[in-house]
C-alpha positions in Angstrom: 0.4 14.7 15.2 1.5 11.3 15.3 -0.2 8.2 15.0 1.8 4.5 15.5 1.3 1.2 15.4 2.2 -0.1 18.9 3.2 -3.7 16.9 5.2 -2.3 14.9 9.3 -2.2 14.8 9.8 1.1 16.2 9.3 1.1 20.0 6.6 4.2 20.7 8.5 5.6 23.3 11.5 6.5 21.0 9.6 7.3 18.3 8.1 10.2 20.5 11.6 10.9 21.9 12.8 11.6 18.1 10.2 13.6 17.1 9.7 15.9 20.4 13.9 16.2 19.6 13.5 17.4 15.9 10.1 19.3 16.0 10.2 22.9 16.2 10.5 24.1 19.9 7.4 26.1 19.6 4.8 23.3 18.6 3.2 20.8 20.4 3.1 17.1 19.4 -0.3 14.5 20.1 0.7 10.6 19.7 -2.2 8.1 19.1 -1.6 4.9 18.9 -3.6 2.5 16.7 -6.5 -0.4 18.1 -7.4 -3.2 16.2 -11.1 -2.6 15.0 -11.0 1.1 15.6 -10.7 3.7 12.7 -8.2 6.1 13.0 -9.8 8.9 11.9 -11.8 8.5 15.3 -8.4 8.8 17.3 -6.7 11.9 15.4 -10.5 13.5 14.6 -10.1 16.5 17.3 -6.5 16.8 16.1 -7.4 17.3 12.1 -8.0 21.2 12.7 -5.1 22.2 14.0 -2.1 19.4 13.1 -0.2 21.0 10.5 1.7 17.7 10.3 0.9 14.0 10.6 2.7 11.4 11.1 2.7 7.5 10.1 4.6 5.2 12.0 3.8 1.2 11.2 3.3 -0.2 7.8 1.9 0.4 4.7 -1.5 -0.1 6.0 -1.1 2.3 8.9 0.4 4.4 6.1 -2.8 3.7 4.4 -5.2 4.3 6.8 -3.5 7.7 7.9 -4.1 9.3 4.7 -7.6 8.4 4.3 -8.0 10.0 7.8 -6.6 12.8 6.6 -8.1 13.2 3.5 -10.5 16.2 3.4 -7.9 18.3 5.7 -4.9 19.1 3.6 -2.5 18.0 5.9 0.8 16.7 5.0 1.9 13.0 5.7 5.4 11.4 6.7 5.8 8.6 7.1 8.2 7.0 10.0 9.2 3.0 8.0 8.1 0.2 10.6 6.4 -2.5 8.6 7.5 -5.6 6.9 7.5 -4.2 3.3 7.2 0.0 4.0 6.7 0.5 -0.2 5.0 3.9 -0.3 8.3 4.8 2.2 10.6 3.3 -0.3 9.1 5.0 -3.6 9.2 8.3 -1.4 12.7 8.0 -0.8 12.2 8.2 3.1 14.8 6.4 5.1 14.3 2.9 6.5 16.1 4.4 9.5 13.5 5.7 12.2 16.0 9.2 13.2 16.5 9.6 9.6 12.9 9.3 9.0 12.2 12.0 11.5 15.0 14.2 11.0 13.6 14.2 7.0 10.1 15.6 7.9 11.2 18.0 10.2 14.3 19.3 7.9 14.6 19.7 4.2 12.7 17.5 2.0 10.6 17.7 -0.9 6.6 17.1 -0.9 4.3 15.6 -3.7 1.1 15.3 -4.1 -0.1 11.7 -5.4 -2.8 10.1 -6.8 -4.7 7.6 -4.5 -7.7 5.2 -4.9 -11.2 5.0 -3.2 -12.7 1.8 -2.6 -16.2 1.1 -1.8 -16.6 1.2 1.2 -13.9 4.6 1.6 -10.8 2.3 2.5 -7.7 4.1 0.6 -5.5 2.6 -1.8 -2.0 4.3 -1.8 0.7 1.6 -3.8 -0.9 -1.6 -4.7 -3.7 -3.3 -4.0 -5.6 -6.6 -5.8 -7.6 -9.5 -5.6 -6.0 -13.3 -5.3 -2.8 -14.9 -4.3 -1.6 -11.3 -2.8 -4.5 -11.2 -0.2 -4.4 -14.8 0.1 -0.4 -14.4 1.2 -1.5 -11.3 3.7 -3.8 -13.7 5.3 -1.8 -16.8 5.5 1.4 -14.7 6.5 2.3 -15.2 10.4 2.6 -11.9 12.1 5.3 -13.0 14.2 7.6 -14.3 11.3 6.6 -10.7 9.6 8.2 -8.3 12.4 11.5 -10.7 12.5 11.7 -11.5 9.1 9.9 -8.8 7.3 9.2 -9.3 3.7 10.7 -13.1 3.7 8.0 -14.1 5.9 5.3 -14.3 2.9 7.2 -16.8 1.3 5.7 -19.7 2.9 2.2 -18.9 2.1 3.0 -17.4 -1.4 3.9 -21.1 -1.7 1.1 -22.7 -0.9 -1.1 -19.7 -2.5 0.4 -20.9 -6.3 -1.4 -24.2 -6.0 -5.1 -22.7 -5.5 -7.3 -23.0 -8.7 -7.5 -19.8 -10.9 -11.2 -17.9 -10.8 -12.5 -16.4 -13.5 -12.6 -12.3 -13.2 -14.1 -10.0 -14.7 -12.2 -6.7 -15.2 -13.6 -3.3 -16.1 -11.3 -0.8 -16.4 -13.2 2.8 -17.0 -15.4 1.2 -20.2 -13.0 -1.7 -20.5 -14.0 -4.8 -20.0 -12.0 -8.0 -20.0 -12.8 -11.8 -18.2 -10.6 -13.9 -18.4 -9.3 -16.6 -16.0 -6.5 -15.5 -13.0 -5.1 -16.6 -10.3 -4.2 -12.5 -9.5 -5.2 -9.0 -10.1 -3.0 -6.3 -9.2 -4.8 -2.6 -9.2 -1.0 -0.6 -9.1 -0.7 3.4 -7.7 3.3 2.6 -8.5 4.7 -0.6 -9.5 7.7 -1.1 -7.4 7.9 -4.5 -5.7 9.8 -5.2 -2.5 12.6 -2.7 -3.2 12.2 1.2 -4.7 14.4 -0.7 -7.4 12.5 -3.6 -8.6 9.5 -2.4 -11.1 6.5 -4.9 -12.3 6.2 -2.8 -15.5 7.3 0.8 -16.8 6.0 3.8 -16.8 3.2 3.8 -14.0 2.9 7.2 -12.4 1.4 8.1 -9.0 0.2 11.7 -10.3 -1.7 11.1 -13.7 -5.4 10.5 -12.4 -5.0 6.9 -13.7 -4.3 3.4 -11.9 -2.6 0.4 -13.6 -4.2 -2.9 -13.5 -2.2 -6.1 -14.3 -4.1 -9.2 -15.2 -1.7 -12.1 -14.2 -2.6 -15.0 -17.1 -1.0 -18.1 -16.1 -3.2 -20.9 -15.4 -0.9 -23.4 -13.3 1.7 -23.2 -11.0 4.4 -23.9 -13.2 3.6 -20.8 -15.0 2.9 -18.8 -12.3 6.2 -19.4 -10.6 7.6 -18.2 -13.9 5.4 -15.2 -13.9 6.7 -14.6 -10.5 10.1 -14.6 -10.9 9.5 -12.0 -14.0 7.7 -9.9 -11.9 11.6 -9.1 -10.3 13.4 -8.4 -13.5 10.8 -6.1 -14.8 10.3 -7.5 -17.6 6.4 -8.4 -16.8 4.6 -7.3 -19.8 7.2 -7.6 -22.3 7.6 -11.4 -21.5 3.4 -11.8 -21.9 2.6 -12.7 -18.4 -0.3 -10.0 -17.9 -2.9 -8.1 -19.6 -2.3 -4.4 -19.1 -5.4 -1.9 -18.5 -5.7 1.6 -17.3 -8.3 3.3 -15.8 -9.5 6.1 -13.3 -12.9 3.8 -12.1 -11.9 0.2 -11.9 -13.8 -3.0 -10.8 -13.0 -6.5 -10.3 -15.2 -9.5 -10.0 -14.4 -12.9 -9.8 -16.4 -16.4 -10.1 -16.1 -17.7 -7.3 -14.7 -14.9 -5.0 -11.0 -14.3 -4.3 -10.1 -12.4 -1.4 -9.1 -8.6 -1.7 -6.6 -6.3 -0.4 -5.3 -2.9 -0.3 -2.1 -2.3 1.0 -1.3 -5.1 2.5 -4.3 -5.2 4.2 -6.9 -8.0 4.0 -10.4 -6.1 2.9 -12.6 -8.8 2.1 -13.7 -10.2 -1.2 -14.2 -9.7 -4.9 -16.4 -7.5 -6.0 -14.0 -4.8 -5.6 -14.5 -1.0 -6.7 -11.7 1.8 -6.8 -11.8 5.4 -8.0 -8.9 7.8 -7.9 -8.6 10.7 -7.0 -6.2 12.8 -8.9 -3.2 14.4 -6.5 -5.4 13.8 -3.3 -2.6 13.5 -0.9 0.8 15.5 0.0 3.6 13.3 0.7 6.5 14.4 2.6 9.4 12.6 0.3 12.9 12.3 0.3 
């Protein structure tokens, strides 16, 4: 079973070419493609009883929504790299390259099961998600700039993102509970950043029941950008730039309300609930 984003990089007609070439010759292969304002799991429902594989083709939000789709039915997810930042592909070790992609689900590859979080309103949280400048760069990120330019594309709005006022949040992390004033909250699954290579902080693990939450504390721009450019050495929390929690129930609220996202993808605004779910989905991984 495969379901694809029709916008994404990978043209839908060779995607299905690659995989009818690699699948075995005695199964049978359904492609949905995904509609804006349409859940998934309403495409791939009559599928989800018999699909003994399914496959993600778009970004980390199709990735996303895939999986929660899947959820309840114990069926393995690949993932086929066509978005602008592909991170749950990248700390899986799945090629960028669409054949390569294919060829890994179908051949020899390993599987893990991960940890993944459950928002409010059952949206699924598989890498990082948060509440600030990230949503506000999703939103103000031009969709046209993102498919030629991938990742480089956000810089304009992270830009303009810096100079917004911090709110004042409100974190509770299991019975943790810490306020104090943000300009960005990241709820972290794994805490790679635009390449597998490049980690916010150490030792976050998608398979110990727990998420990371990092509590960004600068309170201008200046410091912010500083923050930012931390954020690619790895060198995050030794240099002081966040507060570090842990927690299997968190929740984030903010005075006034910052937008929210999981993702990638823009999911409204602060308050903001997630609870994992310990090992809840089985990766095919590199």
């Amino acid at each position: 079973m495969v379901v694809a984003n029709p916008k994404s990089r990978v043209n839908p007609d060779r995607l299905e070419s690659l995989v009818r070439a690699y699948m075995p010759r005695d199964s049978y292969l359904t492609v949905r493609h995904t509609r804006p304002d349409h859940p998934i799991r309403g495409l791939i429902e009559d599928e989800l009883d018999t699909a003994t594989v399914a496959i993600a083709c778009g970004g980390d939000g199709t990735v996303s929504q895939v999986a929660s789709a899947i959820l309840e039915s114990n069926i393995p997810l690949g993932i086929v790299p066509a978005g602008s930042t592909n991170m749950v592909a990248k700390v899986s070790n799945v090629p960028g390259n669409a054949e390569r992609a294919v060829r890994l689900i179908f051949g020899s590859h390993r599987r893990e099961r991960i940890d993944v979080g459950r928002s409010d309103d059952d949206r699924l949280l598989l890498h990082l998600g948060g509440a600030g400048i990230d949503a506000r760069i999703f939103i103000g990120a031009d969709p046209k700039l993102k498919r030629r330019f991938r990742w480089l594309a956000y810089v304009p709005p992270a830009l303009t993102s810096a100079l917004e006022r911090p709110a004042m949040f409100t974190v509770t992390c299991d019975d943790d509970v810490v306020q104090v004033r943000s300009s960005l909250v990241l709820i972290a699954n794994s805490a790679q950043l635009l390449s597998s290579k490049i980690h916010l902080v150490d030792n976050v693990s998608r398979g110990d029941g727990m998420f990371d939450v990092l509590i960004y504390t600068a309170d201008n721009p200046i410091r912010l950008a500083a923050a930012g450019v931390t954020s690619l050495t790895g060198h995050l929390e030794r240099m002081g730039h966040v507060i570090r929690m842990q927690g299997s129930h968190i929740r984030i609220e903010s005075d006034p309300p910052s937008p929210t996202e999981l993702d990638g993808e823009v999911v409204g605004e602060t308050p903001m609930e997630i609870k994992v779910l310990p090992r809840a989905i089985e990766l095919i991984r590199g």
